[in-house]
N, C-alpha and C positions, 0 to 999 in steps of 0.2 A: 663618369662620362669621359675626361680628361683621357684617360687610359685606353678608351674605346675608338676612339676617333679614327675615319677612316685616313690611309695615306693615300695620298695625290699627288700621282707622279705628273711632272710639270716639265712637258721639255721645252727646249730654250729657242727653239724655231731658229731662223738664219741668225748664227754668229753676228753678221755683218750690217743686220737691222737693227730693228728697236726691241725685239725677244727681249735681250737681255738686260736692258734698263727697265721694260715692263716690270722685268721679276724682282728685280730688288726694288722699285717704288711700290710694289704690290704688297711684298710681303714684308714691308714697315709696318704694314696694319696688323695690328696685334688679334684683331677680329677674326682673321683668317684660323690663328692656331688656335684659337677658341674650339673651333667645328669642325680640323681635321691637322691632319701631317703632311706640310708639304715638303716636295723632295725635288730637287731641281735635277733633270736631268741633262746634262750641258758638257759646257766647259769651263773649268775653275777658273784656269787664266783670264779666260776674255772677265768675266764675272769680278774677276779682283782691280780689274784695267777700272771699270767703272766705279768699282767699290772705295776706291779711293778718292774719287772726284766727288763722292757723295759726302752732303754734311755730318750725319750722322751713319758711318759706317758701321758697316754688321760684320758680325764674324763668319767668315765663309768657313765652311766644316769640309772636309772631302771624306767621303765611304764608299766603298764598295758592295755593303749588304745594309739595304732598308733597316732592317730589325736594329743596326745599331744606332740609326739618326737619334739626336735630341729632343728635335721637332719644339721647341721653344723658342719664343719671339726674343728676336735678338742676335738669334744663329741663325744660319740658311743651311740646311744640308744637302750636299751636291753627289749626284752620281757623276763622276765626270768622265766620259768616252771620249774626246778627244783631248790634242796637246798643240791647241794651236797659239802659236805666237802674236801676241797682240801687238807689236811694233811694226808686223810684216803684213798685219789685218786691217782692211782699209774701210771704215765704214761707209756700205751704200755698195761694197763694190765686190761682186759674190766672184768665189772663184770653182774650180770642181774638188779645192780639199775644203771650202766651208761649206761645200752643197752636200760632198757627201758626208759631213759632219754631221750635218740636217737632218740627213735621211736617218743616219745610224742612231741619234737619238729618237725618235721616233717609232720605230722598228724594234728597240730595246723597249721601249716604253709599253707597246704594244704585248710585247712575249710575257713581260711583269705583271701585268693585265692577266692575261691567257694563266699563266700559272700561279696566279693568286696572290703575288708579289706586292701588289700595290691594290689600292680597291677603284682605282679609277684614272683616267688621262685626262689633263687639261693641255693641251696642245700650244705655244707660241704661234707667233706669224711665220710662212716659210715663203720661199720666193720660185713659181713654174721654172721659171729659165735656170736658176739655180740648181734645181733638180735635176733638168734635164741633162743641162752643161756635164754633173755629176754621173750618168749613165743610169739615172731613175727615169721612166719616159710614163708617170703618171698624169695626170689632172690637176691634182691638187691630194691633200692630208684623205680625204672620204675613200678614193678610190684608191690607194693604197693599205688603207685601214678593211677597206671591204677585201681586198686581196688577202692581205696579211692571217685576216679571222675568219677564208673561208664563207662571207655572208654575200649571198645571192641576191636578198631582199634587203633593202636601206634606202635609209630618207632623210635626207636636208632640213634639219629645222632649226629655224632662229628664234632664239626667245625672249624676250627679257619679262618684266616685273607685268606690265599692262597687255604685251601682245606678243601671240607665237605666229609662226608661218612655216609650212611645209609646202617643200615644191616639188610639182610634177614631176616637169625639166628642169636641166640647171644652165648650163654654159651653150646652148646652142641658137644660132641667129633665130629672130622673128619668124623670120620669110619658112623656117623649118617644123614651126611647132605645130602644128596642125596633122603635117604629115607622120611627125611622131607621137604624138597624145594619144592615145587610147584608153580604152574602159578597163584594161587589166591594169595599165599604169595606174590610174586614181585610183582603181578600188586597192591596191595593194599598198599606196598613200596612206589612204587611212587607214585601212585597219591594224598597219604599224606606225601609226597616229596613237589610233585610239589603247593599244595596248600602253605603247611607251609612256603615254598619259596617265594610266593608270596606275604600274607599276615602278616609274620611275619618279615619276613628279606627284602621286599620290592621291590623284584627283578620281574618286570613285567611280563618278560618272561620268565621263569626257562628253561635253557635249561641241561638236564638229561640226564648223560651216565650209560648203564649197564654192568658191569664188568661180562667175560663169568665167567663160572665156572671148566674150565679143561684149561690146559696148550693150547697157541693160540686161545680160545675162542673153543678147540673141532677139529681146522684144518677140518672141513667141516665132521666130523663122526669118522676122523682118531682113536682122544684120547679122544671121549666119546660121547654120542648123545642127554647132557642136554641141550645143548642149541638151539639144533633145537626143541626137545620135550618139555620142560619146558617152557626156558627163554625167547625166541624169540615170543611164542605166547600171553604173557604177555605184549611185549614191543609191538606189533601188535596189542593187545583193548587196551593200555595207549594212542595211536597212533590214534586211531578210536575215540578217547574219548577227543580228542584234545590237550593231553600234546606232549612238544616235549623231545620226549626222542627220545634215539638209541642206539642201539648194535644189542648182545654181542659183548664185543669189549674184545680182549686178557689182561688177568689183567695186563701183563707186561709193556702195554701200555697206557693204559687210563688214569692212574694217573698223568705220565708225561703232557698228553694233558693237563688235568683237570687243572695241573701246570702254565700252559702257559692259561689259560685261556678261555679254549674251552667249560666248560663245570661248572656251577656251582654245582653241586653236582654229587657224583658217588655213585649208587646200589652197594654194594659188596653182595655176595651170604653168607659169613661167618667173622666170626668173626677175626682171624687173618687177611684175607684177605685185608679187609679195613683197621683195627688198625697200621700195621705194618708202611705200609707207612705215616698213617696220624702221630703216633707217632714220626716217624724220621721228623716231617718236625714241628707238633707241640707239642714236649711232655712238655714244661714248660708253653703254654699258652693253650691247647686244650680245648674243652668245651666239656659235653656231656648236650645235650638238649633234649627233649624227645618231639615228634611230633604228634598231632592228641589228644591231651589232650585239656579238656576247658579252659585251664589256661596252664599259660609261664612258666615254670621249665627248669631250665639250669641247670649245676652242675658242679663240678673243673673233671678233665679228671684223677684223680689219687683215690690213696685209702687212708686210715688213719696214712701210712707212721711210726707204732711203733718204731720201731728201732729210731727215731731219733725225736721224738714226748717230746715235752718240751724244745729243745734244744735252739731253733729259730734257727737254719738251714735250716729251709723248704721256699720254694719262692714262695709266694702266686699269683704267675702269671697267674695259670689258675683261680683261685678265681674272682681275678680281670678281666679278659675274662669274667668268664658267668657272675659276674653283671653287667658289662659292657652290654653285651648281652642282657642281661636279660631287661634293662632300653630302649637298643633298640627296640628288640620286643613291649615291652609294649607304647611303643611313633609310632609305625609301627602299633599296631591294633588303639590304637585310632583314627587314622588317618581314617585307614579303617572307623571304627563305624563312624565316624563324615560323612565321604562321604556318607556313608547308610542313615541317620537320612534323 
């Protein structure tokens, strides 16, 4: 099994964060190289700047081709793209050669993915403005990853051990969601819900709840009419289309259910909607994984955390999540592909 293990290419997100203290507290855990090969894709310099202020330091490895890492607890092996000076690198404080540091690993990560190089991406924290400052003018890691592979269809999910969440919308005010929601957007939620459920996390039968989108799911018309006009005729072709989903069910409540086990994944319509709860229940291990891509991309559930970025205060436990994640997926398709062959 040792020998099969998939590799997990891990980039280092902003230089100037917490990425790369995550990655050395994360993969002290010798648990990780049990379930796959991780491969840090980064930069060596910044990595050894930390590496030394650590109690028990590791051996930092540099490669240029996967096939040679160690992948043994003990060693870290680093693809390294950039050559940034750590006495000139200020933590907390991005500049456009550590943004586009940022992006190039990423980008790299992404091609290693596509050409079979790696069997999955677990992403660091990156930072919008940093990107931008760099002459990247994305969103955020999803909508460059959805550029990069070409994918049309994609969806937002957070996950951890008791509760998933996939959202509608993501990043846009209140006052606007209404006006963007529609029945093709949720139905095409879930049904790249219900496959990635199945085929990646291994769960035969996904069963899928939809969170309404007004206070009691609407109260039959009382406090709004999206969810008989919208949401419900969505969940009516998921339905016809053979997923087993159901609602709108009142947000107040389905999360509880979800809790208890009724339901392995919930629709939310927005963006706090799903967060808040998934947050309270996973914000030190939560994953964000991105659905309906050709390739496995996880990512830590937080951001680059400046304010406290060099310190080793930061708890790489959603790191540890999506590699973790990340090795599962990629041992969940192959499984799949083999039954195919």
């Amino acid at each position: 099994m040792k020998n099969h293990r998939p590799v997990i290419g891990i980039t280092m997100g902003d230089p100037v964060g917490i990425g790369p203290e995550i990655i050395l507290s994360a993969l002290a855990h010798p648990q990780l190289y049990a379930m796959c090969k991780p491969l840090v894709i980064g930069d060596i310099n910044i990595l050894k700047h930390i590496n030394k202020t650590n109690q028990n330091p590791m051996v930092l490895k540099s490669l240029t081709n996967p096939d040679v890492g160690i992948y043994t607890h003990g060693t870290i092996d680093v693809l390294s793209l950039s050559d940034l000076n750590p006495d000139k690198t200020v933590w907390g404080h991005p500049t456009p050669e550590t943004g586009k540091a940022m992006v190039n690993y990423i980008i790299t990560a992404i091609d290693m993915a596509l050409q079979g190089k790696i069997s999955a991406v677990a992403t660091g924290p990156i930072n919008k403005t940093a990107m931008h400052a760099a002459g990247f003018f994305y969103n955020g890691h999803t909508e460059l990853f959805a550029e990069r592979t070409k994918t049309r269809k994609f969806a937002m999910m957070l996950a951890g051990s008791t509760l998933r969440v996939v959202l509608v919308t993501i990043h846009i005010p209140l006052k606007d969601i209404v006006s963007i929601l529609s029945t093709e957007a949720i139905l095409e939620k879930v049904l790249i819900t219900s496959t990635a459920l199945r085929d990646r996390f291994g769960i035969i039968s996904p069963r899928i709840a939809v969170a309404g989108l007004n206070p009691h799911a609407g109260e039959g018309g009382i406090f709004g009419n999206e969810e008989k006009d919208i949401i419900w005729p969505a969940i009516d072709q998921a339905q016809n289309q053979g997923v087993n989903v159901s609602g709108p069910f009142p947000p107040d409540t389905v999360f509880y259910q979800a809790l208890h086990g009724h339901y392995d994944a919930i629709i939310c319509m927005y963006h706090d909607q799903g967060l808040i709860p998934f947050k309270l229940m996973h914000f030190n291990d939560g994953v964000n994984t991105t659905l309906g891509l050709p390739i496995i991309r996880t990512s830590v559930d937080h951001g680059t955390a400046y304010d406290i970025a060099g310190t080793g205060q930061a708890n790489p436990g959603s790191l540890i999540a999506a590699i973790r994640m990340a090795a599962c997926q990629s041992i969940e398709v192959s499984k799949l592909n083999h039954s195919l062959e």
